[in-house]
C-alpha positions, 0 to 999 in steps of 0.5 A: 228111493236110490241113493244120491249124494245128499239125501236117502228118504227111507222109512216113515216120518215120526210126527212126534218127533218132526214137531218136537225138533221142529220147534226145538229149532225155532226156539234156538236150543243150542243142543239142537242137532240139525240132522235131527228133523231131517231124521225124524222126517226119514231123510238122512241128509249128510251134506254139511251145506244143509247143517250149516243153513239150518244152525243159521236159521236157528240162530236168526229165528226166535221162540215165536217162529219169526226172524229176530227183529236184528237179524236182517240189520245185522246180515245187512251190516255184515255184507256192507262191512266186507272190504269197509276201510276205515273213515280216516280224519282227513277224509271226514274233514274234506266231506265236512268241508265240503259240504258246508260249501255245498250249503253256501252255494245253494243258498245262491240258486234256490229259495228252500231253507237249509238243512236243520243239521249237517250232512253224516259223511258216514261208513258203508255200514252205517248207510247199510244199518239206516237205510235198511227199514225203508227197503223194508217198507218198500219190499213189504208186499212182495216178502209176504206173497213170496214166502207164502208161494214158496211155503206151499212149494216146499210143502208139496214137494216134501214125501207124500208120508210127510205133507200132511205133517209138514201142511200142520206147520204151514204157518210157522213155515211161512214165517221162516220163508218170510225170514229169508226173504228179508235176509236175501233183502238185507243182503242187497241192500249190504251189496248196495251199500258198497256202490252208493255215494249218498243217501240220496243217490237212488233217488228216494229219501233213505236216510230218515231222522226222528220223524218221517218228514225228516230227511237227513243228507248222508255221504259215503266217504269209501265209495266217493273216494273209489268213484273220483279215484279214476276220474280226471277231476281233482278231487276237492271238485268231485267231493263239492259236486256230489256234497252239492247233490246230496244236500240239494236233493234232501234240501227238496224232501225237507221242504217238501214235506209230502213228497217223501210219503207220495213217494213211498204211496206210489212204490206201495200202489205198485208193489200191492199189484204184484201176486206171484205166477202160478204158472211159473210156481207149477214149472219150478215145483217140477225140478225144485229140490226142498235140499238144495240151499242154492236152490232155494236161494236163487228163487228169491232172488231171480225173479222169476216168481213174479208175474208180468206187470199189471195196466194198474201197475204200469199206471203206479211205476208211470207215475212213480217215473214221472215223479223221480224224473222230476226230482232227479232233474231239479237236482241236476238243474240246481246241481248246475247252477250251485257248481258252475264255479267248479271247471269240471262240473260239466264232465262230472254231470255226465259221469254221474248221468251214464252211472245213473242210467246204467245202475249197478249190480246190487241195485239191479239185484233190487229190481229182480227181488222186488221187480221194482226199477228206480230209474226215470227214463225222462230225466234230461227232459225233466232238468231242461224244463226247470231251466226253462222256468229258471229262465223265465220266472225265477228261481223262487217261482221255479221252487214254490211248485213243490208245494203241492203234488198237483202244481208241478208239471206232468208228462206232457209238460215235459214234452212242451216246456212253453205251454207250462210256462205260459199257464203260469204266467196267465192270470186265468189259470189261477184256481187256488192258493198255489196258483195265487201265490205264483201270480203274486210272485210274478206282477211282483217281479215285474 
């Protein structure tokens, strides 16, 4: 084979050798040369790029083949920390102030409880390090199908005296292919870190305490100094709106205790669906290059091993639409209310809904790993329904929905605010204990 920049495959591959300083590799001996295994191989790499991958891998991967379990933690606070300021005192105590204001003025529009501790006005990093495992959980499905689609491909595109060796090492492969997907994850989730302003910003609970029930209001002191620095808004205003949002939407997971599952129940009906696109295996194997880093690094994060989706999982992201249009939109409602004090909260609601429905790079970045997007398309319409039952039942009426998943409204209640809030009212439809408490509720009131 001629020669090329990179790589001269030459000779035949030692097996001995390849295992030898394969697992020397997977074990992190520090005397471990990276050349050696492409040596063994018959390859004779010299680009520093490919050494300087192989001592990172060695580095993140333990004896057992598998990524160290801080590995990706610690890759995603290292991306998150690039350009971190400092969280000054002063800072902290405006949040902090702001969010005890946030909790008083919440009190007055809604019936759910307070939260059991304050918010965390916390650094990028520290949003980064705790958000990290619900990522994971959500990307589960799709770092185990990748990386296995990915091994197969390494391995078939490796010399033919080589595949039988490399095929041996299949499993410990995979492990290490599964290893970069997390990383490429984690690093995502460090570039998300640097465009949030909450814990709840996304949309999805995030920031979890002791238990998964318990969901903890977090804000992200760098970012809402940045997003409120451009803004005509003085920024007492801005830090009161966007505490306001953040304890409203992590007041609803508290009280709702089955909504942060449900959620997360949808995502993985979504997420088991996904299988990866033989078709689009085949056309990449024809150029892909096992040396090329680059090359490697992009395919896990441009999507383009994912398939079109399936009716089963449009079925899964409708539902999942539906549902964080109805949260977002209780928030914004509440939202409206709790800050109607505030001059520019009408100004500031539009800054956040153009910010939502656009996205930013990394949580873009997100949606072409996982091929999952976290944005509901009926949001407006979900808000200008829990006006419309704010104004006709009542706040705690309005609340006592969240209950239970099959009492709040559906699509097509959307579309006819009236019609739902006519079979609240009407004594008939009362079929069980939420229906029943509602009534209550209502021939109290009147």
């Amino acid at each position: 084979m001629a020669d090329n920049d990179d790589a001269e495959f030459s000779g035949f591959p030692d097996e001995d050798a390849i295992r030898d300083a394969f697992q020397r590799f997977l074990q992190g001996d520090e005397s471990f040369d990276p050349e050696e295994l492409m040596k063994a191989a018959g390859i004779d790499i010299n680009g520093p790029q490919v050494q300087a991958m192989m001592q990172q891998l060695g580095a993140a991967f333990g004896q057992d083949g598998l990524l160290k379990s801080t590995a990706s933690r610690d890759h995603s606070v290292t991306v998150a920390g690039e350009g971190q300021q400092s969280l000054d005192p002063a800072t902290r105590a405006a949040l902090e102030s702001a969010a005890n204001v946030a909790s008083l003025w919440l009190g007055e529009v809604t019936s759910i409880a307070e939260l059991g501790e304050s918010p965390v006005v916390a650094t990028r990093t520290e949003w980064a390090r705790r958000s990290l495992p619900v990522w994971e959980e959500i990307a589960e499905p799709v770092a185990i199908a990748i990386p296995r689609a990915v091994s197969g491909m390494l391995t078939s595109n490796a010399p033919e005296s080589l595949q039988e060796t490399l095929g041996s090492l299949s499993g410990q492969m995979e492990n290490i292919s599964k290893g970069l997907f997390r990383l490429q994850l984690a690093q995502v989730v460090g570039n998300l870190a640097k465009e949030v302003l909450s814990g709840g910003d996304i949309g999805i609970p995030l920031i979890q305490g002791t238990s998964e029930y318990d969901v903890h209001a977090m804000l992200v002191a760098q970012n809402i100094r940045e997003f409120s620095a451009d803004l005509d808004v003085p920024r007492e205003e801005a830090d009161i709106y966007l505490a306001v949002r953040e304890v409203a939407h992590a007041r609803l997971f508290r009280h709702a205790r089955w909504l942060r599952l449900h959620l997360i129940s949808v995502i993985r009906d979504f997420a088991s669906g996904i299988s990866i696109d033989s078709d689009a295996i085949m056309n990449l194997q024809q150029d892909f290059d096992p040396t090329d880093t680059q090359a490697l690094q992009e395919l896990f994060s441009s999507g383009a091993l994912l398939p079109e989706h399936t009716e089963d999982q449009k079925r899964a992201l409708a539902r999942l639409e539906g549902m964080l249009a109805l949260i977002e939109g209780w928030v914004d409602h509440v939202t409206q209310e709790a800050t109607s004090r505030l001059p520019k909260a009408s100004a500031l609601a539009e800054t956040i809904r153009r910010r939502r429905a656009s996205g930013g790079p990394a949580e873009r970045a997100f949606q072409t790993l996982v091929g999952l997007e976290l944005r509901p398309r009926r949001l407006r319409e979900a808000s200008a329904l829990w006006a419309a039952l704010t104004r006709e039942l009542g706040h705690e009426a309005r609340d006592l929905l969240w209950q239970h998943p099959d009492s709040l409204p559906t699509d097509d209640d959307l579309d006819s605010p009236e019609s739902f809030i006519a079979r609240l009212r009407n004594p008939e439809t009362a079929r069980d204990d939420m229906d029943q408490a509602l009534q209550d509720l209502l021939e109290g009131e009147d």
